[in-house]
RODREN-270147 format. One record per residue (C-alpha): residue number from 0; x, y, z. Coordinates in Angstrom, 1 decimal, padded with zeros to 4 digits, always signed. Example, Ala and Ser with C-alpha at 12.3 -4.5 7.8 and 13.67 -1.06 7.14 Angstrom:
[node 0; [+012.3; -004.5; +007.8]]
[node 1; [+013.7; -001.1; +007.1]]
end
This chain:
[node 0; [+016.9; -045.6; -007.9]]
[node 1; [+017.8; -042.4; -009.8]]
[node 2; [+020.4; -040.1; -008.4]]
[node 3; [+018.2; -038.0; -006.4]]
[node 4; [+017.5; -041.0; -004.7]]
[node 5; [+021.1; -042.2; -004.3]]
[node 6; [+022.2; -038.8; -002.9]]
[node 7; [+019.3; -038.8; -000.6]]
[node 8; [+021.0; -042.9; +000.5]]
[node 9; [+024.4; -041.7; +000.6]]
[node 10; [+023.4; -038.9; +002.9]]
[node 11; [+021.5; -041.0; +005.4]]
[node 12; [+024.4; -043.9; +005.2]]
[node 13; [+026.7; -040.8; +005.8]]
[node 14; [+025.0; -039.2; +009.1]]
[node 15; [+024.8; -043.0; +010.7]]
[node 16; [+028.8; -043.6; +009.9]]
[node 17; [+029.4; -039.6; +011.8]]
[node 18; [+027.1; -040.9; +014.9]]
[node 19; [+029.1; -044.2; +015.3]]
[node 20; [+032.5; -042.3; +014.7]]
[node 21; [+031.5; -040.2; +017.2]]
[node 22; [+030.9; -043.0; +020.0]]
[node 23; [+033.9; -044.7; +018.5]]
[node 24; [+036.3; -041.9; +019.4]]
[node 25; [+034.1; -041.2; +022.8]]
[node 26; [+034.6; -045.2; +023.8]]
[node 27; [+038.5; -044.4; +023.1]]
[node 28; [+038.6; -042.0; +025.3]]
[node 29; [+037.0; -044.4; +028.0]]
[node 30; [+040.9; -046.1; +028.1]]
[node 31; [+042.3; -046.7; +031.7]]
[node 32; [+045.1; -048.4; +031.7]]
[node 33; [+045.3; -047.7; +035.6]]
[node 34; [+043.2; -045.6; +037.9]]
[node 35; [+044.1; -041.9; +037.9]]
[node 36; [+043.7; -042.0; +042.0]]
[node 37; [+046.4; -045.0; +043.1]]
[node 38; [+048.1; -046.2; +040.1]]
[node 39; [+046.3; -049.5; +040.6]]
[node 40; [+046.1; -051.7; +037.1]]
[node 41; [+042.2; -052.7; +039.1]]
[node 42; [+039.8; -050.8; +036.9]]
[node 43; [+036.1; -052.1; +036.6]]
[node 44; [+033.5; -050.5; +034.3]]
[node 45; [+029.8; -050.3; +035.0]]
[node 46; [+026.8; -047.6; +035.0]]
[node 47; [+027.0; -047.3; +031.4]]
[node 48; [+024.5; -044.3; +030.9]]
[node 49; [+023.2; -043.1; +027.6]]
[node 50; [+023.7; -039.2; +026.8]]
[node 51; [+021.9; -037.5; +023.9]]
[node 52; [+024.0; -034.9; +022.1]]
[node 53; [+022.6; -032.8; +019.2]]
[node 54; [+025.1; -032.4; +016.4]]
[node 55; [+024.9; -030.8; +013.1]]
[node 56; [+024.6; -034.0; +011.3]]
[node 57; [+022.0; -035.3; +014.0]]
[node 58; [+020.7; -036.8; +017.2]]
[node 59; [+023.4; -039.5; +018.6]]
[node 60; [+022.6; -041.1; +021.7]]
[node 61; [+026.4; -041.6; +023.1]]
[node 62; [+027.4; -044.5; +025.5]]
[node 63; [+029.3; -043.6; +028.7]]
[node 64; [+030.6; -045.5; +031.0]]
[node 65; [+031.8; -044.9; +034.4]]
[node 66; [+034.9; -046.9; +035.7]]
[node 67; [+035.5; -047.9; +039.3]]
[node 68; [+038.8; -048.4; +041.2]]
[node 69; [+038.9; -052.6; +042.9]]
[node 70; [+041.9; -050.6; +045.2]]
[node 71; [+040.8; -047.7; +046.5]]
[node 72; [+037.3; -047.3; +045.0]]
[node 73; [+038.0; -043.8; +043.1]]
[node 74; [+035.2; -043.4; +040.8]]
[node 75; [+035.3; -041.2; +037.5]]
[node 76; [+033.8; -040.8; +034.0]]
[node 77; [+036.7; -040.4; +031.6]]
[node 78; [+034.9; -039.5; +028.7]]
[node 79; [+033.5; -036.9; +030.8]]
[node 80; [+035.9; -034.2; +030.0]]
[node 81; [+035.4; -034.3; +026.1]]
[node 82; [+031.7; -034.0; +026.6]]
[node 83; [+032.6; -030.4; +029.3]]
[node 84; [+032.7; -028.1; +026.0]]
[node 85; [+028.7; -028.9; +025.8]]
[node 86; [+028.8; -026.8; +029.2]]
[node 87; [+025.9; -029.0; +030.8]]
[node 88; [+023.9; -028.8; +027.4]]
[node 89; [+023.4; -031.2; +024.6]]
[node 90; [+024.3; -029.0; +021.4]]
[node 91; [+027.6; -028.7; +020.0]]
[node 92; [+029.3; -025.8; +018.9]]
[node 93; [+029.0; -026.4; +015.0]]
[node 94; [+024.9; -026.8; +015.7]]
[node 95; [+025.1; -023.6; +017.7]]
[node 96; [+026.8; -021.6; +015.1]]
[node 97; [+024.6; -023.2; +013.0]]
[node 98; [+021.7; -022.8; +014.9]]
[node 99; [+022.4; -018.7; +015.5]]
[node 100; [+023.3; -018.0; +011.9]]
[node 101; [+019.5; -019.6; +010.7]]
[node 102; [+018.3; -017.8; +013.6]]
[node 103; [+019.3; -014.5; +012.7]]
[node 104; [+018.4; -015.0; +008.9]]
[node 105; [+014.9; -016.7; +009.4]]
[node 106; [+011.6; -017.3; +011.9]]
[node 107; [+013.4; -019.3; +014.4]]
[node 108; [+010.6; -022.3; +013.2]]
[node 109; [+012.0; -021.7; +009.7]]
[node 110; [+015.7; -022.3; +011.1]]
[node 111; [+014.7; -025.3; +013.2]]
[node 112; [+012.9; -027.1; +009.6]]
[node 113; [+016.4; -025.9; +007.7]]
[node 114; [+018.1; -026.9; +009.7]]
[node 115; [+017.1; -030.8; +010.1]]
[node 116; [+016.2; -030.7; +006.3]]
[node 117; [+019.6; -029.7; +005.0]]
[node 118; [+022.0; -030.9; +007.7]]
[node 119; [+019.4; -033.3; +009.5]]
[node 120; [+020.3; -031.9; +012.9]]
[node 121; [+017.6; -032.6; +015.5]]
[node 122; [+016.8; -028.9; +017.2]]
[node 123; [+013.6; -027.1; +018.1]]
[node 124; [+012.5; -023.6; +017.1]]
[node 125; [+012.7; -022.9; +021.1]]
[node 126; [+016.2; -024.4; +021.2]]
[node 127; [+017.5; -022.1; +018.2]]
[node 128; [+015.0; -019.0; +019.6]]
[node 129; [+017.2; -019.1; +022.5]]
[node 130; [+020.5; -019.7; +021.5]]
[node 131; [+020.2; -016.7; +018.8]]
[node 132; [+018.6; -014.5; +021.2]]
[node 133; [+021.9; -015.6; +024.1]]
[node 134; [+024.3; -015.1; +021.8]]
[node 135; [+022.7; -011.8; +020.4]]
[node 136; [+022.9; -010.8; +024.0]]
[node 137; [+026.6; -010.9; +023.8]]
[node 138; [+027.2; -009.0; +020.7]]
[node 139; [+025.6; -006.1; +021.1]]
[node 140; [+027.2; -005.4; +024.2]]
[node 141; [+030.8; -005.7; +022.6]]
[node 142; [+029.6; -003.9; +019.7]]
[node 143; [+029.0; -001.1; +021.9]]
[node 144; [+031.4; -001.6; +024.1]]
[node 145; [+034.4; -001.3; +021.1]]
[node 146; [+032.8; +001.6; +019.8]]
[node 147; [+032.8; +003.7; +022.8]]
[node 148; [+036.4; +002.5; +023.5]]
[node 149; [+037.5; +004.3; +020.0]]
[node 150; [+034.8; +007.4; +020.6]]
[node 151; [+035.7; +007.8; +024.5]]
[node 152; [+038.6; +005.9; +025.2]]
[node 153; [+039.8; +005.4; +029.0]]
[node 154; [+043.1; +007.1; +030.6]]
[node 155; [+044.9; +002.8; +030.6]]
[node 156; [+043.7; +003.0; +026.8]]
[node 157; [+045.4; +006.4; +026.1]]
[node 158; [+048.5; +005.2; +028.6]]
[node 159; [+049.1; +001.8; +026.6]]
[node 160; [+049.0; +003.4; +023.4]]
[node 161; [+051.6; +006.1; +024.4]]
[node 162; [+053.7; +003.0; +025.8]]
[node 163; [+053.3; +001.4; +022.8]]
[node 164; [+054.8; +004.3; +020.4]]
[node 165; [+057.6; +005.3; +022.7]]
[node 166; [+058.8; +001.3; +022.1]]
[node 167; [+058.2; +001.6; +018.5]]
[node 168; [+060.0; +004.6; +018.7]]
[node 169; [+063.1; +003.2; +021.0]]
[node 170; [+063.4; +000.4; +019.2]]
[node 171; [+063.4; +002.1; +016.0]]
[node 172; [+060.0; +000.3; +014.1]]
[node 173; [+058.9; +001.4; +011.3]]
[node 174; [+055.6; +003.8; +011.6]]
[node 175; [+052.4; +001.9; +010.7]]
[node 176; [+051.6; +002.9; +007.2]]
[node 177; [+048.2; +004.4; +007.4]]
[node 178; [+045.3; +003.3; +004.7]]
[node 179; [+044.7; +005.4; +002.3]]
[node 180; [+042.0; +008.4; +003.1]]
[node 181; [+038.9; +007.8; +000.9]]
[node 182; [+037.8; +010.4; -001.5]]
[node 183; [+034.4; +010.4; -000.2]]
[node 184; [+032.1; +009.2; +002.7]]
[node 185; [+028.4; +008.6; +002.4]]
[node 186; [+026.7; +007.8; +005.6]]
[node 187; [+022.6; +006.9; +005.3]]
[node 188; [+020.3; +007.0; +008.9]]
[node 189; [+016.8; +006.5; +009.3]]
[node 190; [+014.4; +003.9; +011.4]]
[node 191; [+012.3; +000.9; +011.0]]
[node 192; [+009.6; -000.4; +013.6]]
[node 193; [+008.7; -003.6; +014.8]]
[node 194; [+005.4; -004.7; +016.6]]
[node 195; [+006.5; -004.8; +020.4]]
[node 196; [+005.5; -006.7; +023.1]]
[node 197; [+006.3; -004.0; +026.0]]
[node 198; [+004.8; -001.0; +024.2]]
[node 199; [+001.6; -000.3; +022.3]]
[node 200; [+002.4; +000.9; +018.2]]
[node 201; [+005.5; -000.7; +018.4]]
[node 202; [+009.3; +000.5; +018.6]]
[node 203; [+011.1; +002.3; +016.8]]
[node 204; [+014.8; +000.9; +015.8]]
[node 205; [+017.6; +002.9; +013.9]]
[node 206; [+019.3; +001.9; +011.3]]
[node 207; [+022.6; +003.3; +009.9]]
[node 208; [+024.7; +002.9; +006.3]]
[node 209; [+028.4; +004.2; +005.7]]
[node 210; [+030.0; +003.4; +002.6]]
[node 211; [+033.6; +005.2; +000.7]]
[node 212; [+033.2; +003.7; -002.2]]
[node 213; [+031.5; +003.0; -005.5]]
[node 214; [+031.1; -000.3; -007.8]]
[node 215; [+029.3; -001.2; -010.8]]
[node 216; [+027.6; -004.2; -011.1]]
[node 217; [+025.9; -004.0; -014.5]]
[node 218; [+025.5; -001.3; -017.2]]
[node 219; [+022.7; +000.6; -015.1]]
[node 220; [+023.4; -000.7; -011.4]]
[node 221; [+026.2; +000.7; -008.8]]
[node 222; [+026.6; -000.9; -005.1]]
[node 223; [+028.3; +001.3; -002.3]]
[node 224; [+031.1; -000.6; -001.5]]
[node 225; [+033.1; -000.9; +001.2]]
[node 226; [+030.0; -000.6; +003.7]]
[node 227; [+028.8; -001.0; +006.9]]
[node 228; [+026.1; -001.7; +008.5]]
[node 229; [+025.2; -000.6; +012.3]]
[node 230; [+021.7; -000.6; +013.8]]
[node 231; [+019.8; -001.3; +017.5]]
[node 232; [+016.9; -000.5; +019.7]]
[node 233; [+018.9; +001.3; +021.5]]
[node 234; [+018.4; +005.3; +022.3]]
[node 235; [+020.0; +007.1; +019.5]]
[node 236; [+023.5; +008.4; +021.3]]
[node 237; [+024.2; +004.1; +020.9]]
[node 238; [+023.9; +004.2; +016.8]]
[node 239; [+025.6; +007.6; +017.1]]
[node 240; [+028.7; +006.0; +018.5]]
[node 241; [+028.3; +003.0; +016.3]]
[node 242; [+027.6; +005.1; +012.9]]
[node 243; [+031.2; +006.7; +014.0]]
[node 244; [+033.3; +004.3; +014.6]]
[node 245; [+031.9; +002.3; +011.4]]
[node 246; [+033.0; +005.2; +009.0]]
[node 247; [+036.4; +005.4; +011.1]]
[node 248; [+036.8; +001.6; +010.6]]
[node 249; [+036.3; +002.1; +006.5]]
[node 250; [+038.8; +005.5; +007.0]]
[node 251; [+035.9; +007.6; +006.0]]
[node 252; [+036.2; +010.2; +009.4]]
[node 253; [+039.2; +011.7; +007.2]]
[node 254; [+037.3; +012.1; +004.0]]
[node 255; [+037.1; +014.9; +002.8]]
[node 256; [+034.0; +015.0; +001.0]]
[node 257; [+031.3; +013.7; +003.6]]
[node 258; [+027.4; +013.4; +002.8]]
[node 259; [+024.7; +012.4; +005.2]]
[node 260; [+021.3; +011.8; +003.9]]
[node 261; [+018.5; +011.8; +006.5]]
[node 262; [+014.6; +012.4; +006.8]]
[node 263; [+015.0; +015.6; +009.1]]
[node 264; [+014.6; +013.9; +012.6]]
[node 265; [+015.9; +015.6; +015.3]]
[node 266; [+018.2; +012.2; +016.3]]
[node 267; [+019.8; +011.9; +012.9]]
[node 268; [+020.3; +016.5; +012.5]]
[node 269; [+021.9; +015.5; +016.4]]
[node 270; [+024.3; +013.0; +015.1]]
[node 271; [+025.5; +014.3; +011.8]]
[node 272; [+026.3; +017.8; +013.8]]
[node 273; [+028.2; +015.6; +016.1]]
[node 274; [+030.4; +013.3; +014.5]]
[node 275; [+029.9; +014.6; +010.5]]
[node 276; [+030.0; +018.6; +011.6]]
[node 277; [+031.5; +019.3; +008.0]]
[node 278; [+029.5; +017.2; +006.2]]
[node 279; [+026.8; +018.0; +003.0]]
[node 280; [+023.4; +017.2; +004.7]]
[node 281; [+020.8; +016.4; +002.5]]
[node 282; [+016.9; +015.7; +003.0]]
[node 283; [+015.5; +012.7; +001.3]]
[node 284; [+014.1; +014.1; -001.8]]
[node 285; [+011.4; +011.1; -002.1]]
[node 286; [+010.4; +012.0; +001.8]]
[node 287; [+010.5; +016.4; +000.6]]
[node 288; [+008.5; +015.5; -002.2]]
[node 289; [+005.8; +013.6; -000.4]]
[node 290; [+005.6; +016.4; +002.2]]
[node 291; [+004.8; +018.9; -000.7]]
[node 292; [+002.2; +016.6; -002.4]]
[node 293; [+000.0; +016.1; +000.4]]
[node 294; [+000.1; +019.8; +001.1]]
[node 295; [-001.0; +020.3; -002.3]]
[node 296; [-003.8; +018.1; -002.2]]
[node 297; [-005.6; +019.4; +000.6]]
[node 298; [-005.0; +022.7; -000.3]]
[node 299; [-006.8; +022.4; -003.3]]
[node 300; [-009.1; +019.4; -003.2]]
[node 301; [-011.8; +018.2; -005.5]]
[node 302; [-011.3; +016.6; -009.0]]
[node 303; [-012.3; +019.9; -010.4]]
[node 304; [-008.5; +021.3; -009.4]]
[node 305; [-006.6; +018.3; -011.0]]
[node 306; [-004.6; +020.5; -013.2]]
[node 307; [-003.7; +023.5; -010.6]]
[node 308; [-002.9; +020.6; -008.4]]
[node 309; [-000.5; +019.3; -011.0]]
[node 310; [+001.2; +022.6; -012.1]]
[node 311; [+001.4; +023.5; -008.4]]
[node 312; [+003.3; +020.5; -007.5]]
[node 313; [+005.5; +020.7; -010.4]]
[node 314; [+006.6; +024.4; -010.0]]
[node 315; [+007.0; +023.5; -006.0]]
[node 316; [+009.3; +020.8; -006.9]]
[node 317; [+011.1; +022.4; -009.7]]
[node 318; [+012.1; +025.6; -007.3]]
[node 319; [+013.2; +022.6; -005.1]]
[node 320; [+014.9; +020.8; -007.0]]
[node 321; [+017.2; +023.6; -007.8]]
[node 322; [+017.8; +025.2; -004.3]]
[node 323; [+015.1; +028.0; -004.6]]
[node 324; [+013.5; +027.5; -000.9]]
[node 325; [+012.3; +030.7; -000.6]]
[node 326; [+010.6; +030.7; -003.9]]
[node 327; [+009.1; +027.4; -002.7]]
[node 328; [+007.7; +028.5; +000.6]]
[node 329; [+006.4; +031.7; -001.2]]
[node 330; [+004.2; +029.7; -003.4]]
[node 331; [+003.1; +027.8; -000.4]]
[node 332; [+002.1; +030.6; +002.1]]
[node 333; [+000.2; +032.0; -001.4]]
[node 334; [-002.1; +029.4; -001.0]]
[node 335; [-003.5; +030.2; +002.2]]
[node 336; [-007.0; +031.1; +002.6]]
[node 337; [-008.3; +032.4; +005.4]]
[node 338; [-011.7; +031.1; +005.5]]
[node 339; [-010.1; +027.2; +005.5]]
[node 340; [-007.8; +026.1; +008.2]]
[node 341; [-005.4; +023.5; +006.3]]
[node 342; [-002.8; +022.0; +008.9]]
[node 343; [-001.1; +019.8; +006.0]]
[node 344; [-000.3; +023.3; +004.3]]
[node 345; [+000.7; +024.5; +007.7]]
[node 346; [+002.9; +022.0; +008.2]]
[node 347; [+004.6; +021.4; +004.9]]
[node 348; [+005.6; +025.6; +005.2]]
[node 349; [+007.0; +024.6; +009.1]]
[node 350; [+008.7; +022.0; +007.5]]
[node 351; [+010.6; +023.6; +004.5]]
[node 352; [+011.3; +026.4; +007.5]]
[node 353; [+012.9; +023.4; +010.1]]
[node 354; [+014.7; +021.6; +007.5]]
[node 355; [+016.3; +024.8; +005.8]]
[node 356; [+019.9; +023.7; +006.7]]
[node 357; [+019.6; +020.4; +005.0]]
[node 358; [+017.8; +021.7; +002.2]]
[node 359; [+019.8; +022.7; -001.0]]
[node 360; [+020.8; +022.6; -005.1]]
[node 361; [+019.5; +018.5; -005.5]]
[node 362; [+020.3; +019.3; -009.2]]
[node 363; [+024.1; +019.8; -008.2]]
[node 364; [+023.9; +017.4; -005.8]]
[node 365; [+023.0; +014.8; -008.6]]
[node 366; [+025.1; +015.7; -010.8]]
[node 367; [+028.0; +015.1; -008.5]]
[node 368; [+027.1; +012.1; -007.6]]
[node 369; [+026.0; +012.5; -004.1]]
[node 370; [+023.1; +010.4; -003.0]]
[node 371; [+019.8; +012.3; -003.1]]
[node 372; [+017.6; +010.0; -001.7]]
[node 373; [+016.8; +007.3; +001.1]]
[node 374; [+017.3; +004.3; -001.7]]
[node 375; [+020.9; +003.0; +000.2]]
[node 376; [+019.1; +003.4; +003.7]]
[node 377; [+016.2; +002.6; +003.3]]
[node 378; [+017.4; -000.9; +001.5]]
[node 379; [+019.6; -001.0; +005.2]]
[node 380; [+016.3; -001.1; +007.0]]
[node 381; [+014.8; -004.0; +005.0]]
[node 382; [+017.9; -006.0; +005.2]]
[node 383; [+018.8; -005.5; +008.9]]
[node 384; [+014.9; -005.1; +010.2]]
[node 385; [+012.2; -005.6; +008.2]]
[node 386; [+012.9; -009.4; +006.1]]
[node 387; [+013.6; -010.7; +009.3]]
[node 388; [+011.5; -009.2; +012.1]]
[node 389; [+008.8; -007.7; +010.6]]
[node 390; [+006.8; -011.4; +009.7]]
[node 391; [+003.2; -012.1; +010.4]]
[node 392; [+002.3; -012.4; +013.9]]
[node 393; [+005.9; -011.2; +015.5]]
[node 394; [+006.0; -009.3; +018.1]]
[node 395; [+009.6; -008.1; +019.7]]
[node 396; [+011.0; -007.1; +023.6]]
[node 397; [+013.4; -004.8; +023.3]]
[node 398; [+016.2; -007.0; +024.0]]
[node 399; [+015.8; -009.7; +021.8]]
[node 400; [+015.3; -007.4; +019.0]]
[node 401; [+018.7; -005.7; +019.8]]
[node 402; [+019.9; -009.0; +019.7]]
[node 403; [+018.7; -009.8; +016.9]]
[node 404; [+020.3; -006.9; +014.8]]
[node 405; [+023.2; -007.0; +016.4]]
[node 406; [+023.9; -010.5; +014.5]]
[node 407; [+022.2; -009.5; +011.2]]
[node 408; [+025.0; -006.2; +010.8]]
[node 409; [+027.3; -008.4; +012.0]]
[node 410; [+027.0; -011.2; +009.1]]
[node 411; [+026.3; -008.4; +006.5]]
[node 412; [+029.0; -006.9; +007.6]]
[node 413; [+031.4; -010.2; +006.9]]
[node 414; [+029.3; -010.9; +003.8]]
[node 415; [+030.0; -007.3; +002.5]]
[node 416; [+033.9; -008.0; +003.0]]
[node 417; [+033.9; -011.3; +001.2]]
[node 418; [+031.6; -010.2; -001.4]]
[node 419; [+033.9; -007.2; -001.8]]
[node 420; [+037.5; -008.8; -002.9]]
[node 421; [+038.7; -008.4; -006.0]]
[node 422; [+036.2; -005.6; -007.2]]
[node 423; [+037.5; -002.4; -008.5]]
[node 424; [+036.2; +000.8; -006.2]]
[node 425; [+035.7; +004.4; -007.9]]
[node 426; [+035.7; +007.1; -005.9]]
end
């Protein structure tokens, strides 16, 4: 035997010895030395009974016995309260956590093989699809919960904190030392669908980044780091709250340099005039640019208008690129005809006209390091949405897919913290 095979031995040998540990310390707790009703030293055992728990190294079929008073005939199960944490179930709480962190990260089939081929624990996909899905359902709930509690807080919440600082104050504490503000706040929103199961086309779920700071990870790459991620299939004033309350958490509400990046829906112009008012708003450049091409080529189709095509769209994007939207919107309305109706053309002048407020200098804007595209949101989608829920035949309700990115921000959210110790932030 080589050593795969040996570690492969050592691992089976190692699961048995856990299951017989476990009904070792279960048969311990099976001890009388009297009956917990009279006193009496006249305890008999019988109705052993065999109870299947699932345990992150495996299936272990557990002996208990029930013992029976000769005095008075009181009857009980002692073993029966270390077993109560399984709450009437059969999985214990390492599986579950187990179970709900390979749930969130992968089909729940996927999670079920994982889990049994890596830690040999005996669960089906319909035992971790629930579990991830229950415990989903109590996440996003106190996510939103603690964020409208910061946004909104109630009159006790005002009350306790007033308490709190006149006993500070009487007993003469020092002041909390507040973190320092960051330099600058970038916050990213946009939306991802899923097939749905309640509603034809899908549904639409919204996604939100906010970073304050700025790390480089090679010669060519920087990650935004500290960040958080929010999202939920909930209506928009939900991610609103929870976009907030992420950039207060990272100090970023006090920044005084503040850029949203958006693709010009109404939701996200709603939110960043109500919690960002005095932030830089800027259009996703990749998202303006494709408006403008498609414009272009239906305004002047056919492969005999290649080049016009191409010196169009470059002298549309160049006025854009520098802030000239008036230029841009001249050149556009200049290539009306009136004997062609072209609602692309149409639409790409309604849209420069719509989006004016969040339209601006993008060659500034780069140069100062602002973010001038969808790259850090868009990434946010395929992390929190699309690698997990967007698989071949999937289809979603609307609760279990809030559920189910309520635990993806919330492990990318820890992940981000761990992975970000020790690195050195620029502004």
């Amino acid at each position: 035997m080589d050593i795969d095979g040996w570690e492969q031995a050592i691992v089976e040998a190692s699961r048995q010895a856990m299951a017989n540990a476990l009904q070792t310390v279960v048969t311990a707790q099976e001890a009388l030395d009297a009956c917990p009703a009279c006193g009496a030293d006249a305890v008999g055992w019988h109705d052993n009974r065999s109870r299947v728990v699932l345990t992150s190294f495996g299936r272990v079929v557990l002996r208990v016995g029930r013992a029976a008073c000769r005095v008075c005939g009181h009857r009980c199960r002692p073993a029966q309260e270390a077993l109560a944490s399984l709450g009437g179930g059969n999985t214990t709480a390492a599986l579950r956590t187990a179970a709900v962190a390979a749930g969130s990260s992968w089909p729940f089939a996927t999670a079920a093989r994982l889990l049994g081929e890596l830690l040999g624990a005996t669960i089906s996909p319909e035992q971790v699809r629930h579990l991830t899905i229950a415990t989903g359902q109590q996440v996003a709930p106190d996510q939103q919960a603690t964020a409208t509690a910061l946004v909104a807080p109630s009159a006790d919440a005002i009350r306790a904190e007033r308490t709190a600082a006149t006993e500070r104050t009487r007993h003469g504490s020092r002041p909390v030392t507040a973190a320092p503000t960051p330099a600058r706040l970038l916050v990213g929103l946009d939306d991802g669908w899923v097939p749905s199961r309640e509603q034809a086309g899908g549904m639409e779920g919204k996604v939100g980044v906010v970073a304050t700071g700025v790390v480089a990870i090679s010669s060519t790459r920087q990650a935004l780091i500290p960040r958080r991620y929010v999202a939920t299939f909930a209506p928009a004033r939900v991610l609103e709250t929870l976009t907030y309350v992420a950039a207060d958490a990272l100090g970023g509400t006090q920044s005084p340099c503040q850029i949203v990046v958006g693709d010009g829906a109404e939701w996200i112009k709603h939110q960043a005039a109500q919690h960002f008012p005095t932030a830089t708003c800027i259009l996703d450049w990749t998202h303006l640019a494709r408006v403008i091409l498609r414009a272009v080529r239906l305004a002047c189709p056919g492969s005999g208008q290649r080049d016009r095509r191409w010196i169009l769209y470059r002298s549309l994007t160049d006025h854009l690129w520098s802030g000239a939207v008036d230029a841009a919107a001249e050149v556009l309305a200049g290539l009306r005809d009136p004997a062609t109706v072209c609602p692309a053309l149409a639409e790409a002048v309604g849209y420069l006209a719509s989006q004016r407020d969040w339209l601006g200098d993008y060659a500034a804007w780069q140069a100062a390091g602002y973010p001038i595209g969808s790259g850090m949101i868009e990434r946010a989608v395929a992390l929190v949405i699309n690698w997990r829920m967007k698989d071949r035949g999937m289809r979603w309700t609307r609760t279990s897919a809030s559920a189910i990115v309520a635990l993806r921000v919330e492990r990318l959210n820890h992940d981000w913290d761990d992975d970000m110790s020790g690195l050195e932030l620029a502004a």
